[in-house]
Residue frames as qw, qx, qy, qz and C-alpha x, y, z in Angstrom:
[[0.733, -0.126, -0.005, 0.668, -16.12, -4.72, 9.47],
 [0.009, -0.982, -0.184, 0.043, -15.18, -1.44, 9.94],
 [0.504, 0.635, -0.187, 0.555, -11.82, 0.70, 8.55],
 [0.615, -0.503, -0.228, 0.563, -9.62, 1.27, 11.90],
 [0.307, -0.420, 0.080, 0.850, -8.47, 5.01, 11.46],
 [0.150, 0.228, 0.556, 0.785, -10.46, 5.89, 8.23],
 [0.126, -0.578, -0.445, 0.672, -11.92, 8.99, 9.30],
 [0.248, 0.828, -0.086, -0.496, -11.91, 11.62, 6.47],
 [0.855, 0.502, 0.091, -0.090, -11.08, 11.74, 3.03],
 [0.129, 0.838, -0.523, 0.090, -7.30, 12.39, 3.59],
 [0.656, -0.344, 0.537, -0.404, -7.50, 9.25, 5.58],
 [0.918, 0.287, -0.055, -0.268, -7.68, 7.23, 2.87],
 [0.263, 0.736, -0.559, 0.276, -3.87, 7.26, 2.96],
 [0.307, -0.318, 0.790, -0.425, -3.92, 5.68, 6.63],
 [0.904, 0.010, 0.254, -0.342, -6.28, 2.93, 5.75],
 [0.551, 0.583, -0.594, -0.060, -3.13, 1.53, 3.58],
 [0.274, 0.293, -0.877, 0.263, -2.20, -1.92, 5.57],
 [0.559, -0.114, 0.614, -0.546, -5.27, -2.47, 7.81],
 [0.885, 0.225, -0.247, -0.325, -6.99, -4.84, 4.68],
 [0.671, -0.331, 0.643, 0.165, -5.86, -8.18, 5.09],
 [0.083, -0.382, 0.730, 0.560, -3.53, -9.13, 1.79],
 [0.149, -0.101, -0.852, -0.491, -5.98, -10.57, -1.18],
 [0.274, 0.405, 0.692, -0.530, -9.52, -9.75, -0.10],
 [0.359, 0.376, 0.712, 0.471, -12.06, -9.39, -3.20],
 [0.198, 0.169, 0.100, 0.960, -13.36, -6.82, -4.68],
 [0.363, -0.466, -0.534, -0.604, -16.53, -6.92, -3.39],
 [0.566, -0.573, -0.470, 0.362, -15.50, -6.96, -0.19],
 [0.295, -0.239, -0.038, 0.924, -13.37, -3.93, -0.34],
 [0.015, 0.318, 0.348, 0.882, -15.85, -2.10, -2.76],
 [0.569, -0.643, -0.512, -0.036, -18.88, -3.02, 0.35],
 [0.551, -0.628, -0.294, 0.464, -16.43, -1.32, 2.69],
 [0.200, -0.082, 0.102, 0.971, -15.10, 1.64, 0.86],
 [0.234, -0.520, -0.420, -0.706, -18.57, 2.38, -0.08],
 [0.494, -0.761, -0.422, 0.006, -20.12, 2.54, 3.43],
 [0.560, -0.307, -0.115, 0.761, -16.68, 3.89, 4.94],
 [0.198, 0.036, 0.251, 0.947, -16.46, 6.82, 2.28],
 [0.215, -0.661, -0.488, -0.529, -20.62, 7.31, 2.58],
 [0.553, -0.722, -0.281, 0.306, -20.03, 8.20, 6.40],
 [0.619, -0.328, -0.150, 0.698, -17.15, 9.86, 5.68],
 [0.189, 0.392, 0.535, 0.724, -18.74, 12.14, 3.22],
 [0.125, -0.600, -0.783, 0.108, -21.56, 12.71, 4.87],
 [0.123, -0.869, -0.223, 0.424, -21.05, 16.52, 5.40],
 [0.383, -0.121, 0.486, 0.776, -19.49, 17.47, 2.34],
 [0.423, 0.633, 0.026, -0.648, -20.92, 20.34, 0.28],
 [0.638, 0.443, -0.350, -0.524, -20.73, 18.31, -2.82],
 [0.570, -0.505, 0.646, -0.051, -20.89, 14.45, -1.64],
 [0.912, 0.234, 0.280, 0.185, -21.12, 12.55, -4.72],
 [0.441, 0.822, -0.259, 0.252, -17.81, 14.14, -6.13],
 [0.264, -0.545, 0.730, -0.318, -16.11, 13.35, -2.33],
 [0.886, -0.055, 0.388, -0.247, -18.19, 9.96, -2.34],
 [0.786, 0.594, -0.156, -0.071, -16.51, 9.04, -5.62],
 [0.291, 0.706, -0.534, 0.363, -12.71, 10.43, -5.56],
 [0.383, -0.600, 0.601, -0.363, -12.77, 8.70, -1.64],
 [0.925, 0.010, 0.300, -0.232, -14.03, 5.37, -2.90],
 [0.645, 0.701, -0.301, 0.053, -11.42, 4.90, -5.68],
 [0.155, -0.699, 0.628, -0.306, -8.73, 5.81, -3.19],
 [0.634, -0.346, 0.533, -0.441, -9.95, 3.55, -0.93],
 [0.966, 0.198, 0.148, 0.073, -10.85, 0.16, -3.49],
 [0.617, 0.635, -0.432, 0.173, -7.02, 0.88, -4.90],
 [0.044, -0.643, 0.643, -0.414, -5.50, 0.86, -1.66],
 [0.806, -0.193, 0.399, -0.393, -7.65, -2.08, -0.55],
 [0.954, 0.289, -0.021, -0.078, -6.84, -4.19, -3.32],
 [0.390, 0.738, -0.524, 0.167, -3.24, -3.47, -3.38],
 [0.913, -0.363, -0.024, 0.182, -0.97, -6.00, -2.20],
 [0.208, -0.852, 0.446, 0.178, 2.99, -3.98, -1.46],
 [0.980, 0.131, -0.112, 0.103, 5.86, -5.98, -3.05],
 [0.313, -0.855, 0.363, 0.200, 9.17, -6.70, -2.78],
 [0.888, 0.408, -0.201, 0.063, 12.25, -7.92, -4.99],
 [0.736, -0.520, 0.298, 0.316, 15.98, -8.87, -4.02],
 [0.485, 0.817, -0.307, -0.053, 18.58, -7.70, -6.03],
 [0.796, -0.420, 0.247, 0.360, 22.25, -9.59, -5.67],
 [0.508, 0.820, -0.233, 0.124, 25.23, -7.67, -7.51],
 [0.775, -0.056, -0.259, 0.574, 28.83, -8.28, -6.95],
 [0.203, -0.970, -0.106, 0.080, 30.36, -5.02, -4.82],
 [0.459, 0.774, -0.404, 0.164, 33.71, -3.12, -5.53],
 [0.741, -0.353, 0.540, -0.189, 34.69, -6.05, -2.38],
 [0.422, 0.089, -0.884, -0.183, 34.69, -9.34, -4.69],
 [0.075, 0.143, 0.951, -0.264, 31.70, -10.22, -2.54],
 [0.114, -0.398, -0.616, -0.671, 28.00, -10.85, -3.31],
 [0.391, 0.222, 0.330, -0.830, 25.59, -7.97, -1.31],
 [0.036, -0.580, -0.809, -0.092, 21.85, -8.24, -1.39],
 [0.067, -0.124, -0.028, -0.990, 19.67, -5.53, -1.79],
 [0.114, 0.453, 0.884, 0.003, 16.07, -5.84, -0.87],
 [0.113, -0.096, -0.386, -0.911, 13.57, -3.37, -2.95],
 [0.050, 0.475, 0.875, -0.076, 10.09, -2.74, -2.03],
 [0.025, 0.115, 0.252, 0.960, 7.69, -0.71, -3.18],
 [0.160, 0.252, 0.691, -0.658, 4.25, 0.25, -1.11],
 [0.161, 0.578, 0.800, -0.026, 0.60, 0.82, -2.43],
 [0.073, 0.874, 0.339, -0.341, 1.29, 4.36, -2.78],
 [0.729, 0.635, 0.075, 0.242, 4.18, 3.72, -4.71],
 [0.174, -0.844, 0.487, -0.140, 6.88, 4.89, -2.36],
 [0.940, 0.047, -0.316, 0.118, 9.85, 2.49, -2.76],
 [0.472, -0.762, 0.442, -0.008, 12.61, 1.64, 0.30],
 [0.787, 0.404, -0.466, -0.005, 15.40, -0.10, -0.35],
 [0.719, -0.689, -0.062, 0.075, 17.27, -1.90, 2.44],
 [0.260, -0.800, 0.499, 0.207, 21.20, -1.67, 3.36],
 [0.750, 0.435, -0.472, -0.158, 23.49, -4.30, 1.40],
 [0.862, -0.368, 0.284, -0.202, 23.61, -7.33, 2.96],
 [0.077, 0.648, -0.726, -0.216, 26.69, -9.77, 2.67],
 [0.863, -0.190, 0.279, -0.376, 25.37, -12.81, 1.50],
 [0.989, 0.002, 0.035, 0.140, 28.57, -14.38, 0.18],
 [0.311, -0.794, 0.259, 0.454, 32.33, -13.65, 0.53],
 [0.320, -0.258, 0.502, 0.761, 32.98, -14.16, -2.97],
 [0.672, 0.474, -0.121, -0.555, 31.17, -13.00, -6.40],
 [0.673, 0.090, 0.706, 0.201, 30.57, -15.93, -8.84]]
């Protein structure tokens, strides 16, 4: 199996969603290590790039994104939804507030 887009060590960034969700660590540590020995390969100092690219790479592999739901009451009298999620790199989105009832309990 090969890393779609994981070209270089910046790259490591874009390999974020191609794993499929719960794969083990030995799978991911088999493929960041071959991925990140190719990608090295011309680096003036490659066990320092071989390292720092593998790390990347097994965090981002293991990581699985999440997401929670918030429900508050709005300055309406009705109850909004919020949905909260927060990616592998730790950037978090939050969606619009949904109406998901026309009064607050």
């Amino acid at each position: 199996m090969t890393i779609p887009g994981f070209t270089a060590e910046s790259s490591v960034r874009g390999a974020y969603g191609v794993f499929p969700a719960q794969v083990s660590y030995g799978t991911c540590s088999d493929e960041c290590g071959h991925e990140c020995t190719r990608t090295c390969k011309n680096s003036w100092n490659k066990p320092q790039c071989w390292q720092k690219c593998r790390d990347r790479c097994i965090t981002n592999c293991l990581c699985v994104p999440w997401c929670t739901t918030e429900t508050y009451c709005d300055d309406f009298g009705t109850t909004v939804a919020v949905e909260s999620c927060m990616d592998c790199e730790g950037n978090e989105t939050k969606s619009q507030p949904v109406r998901v009832k026309p009064t607050c309990d």
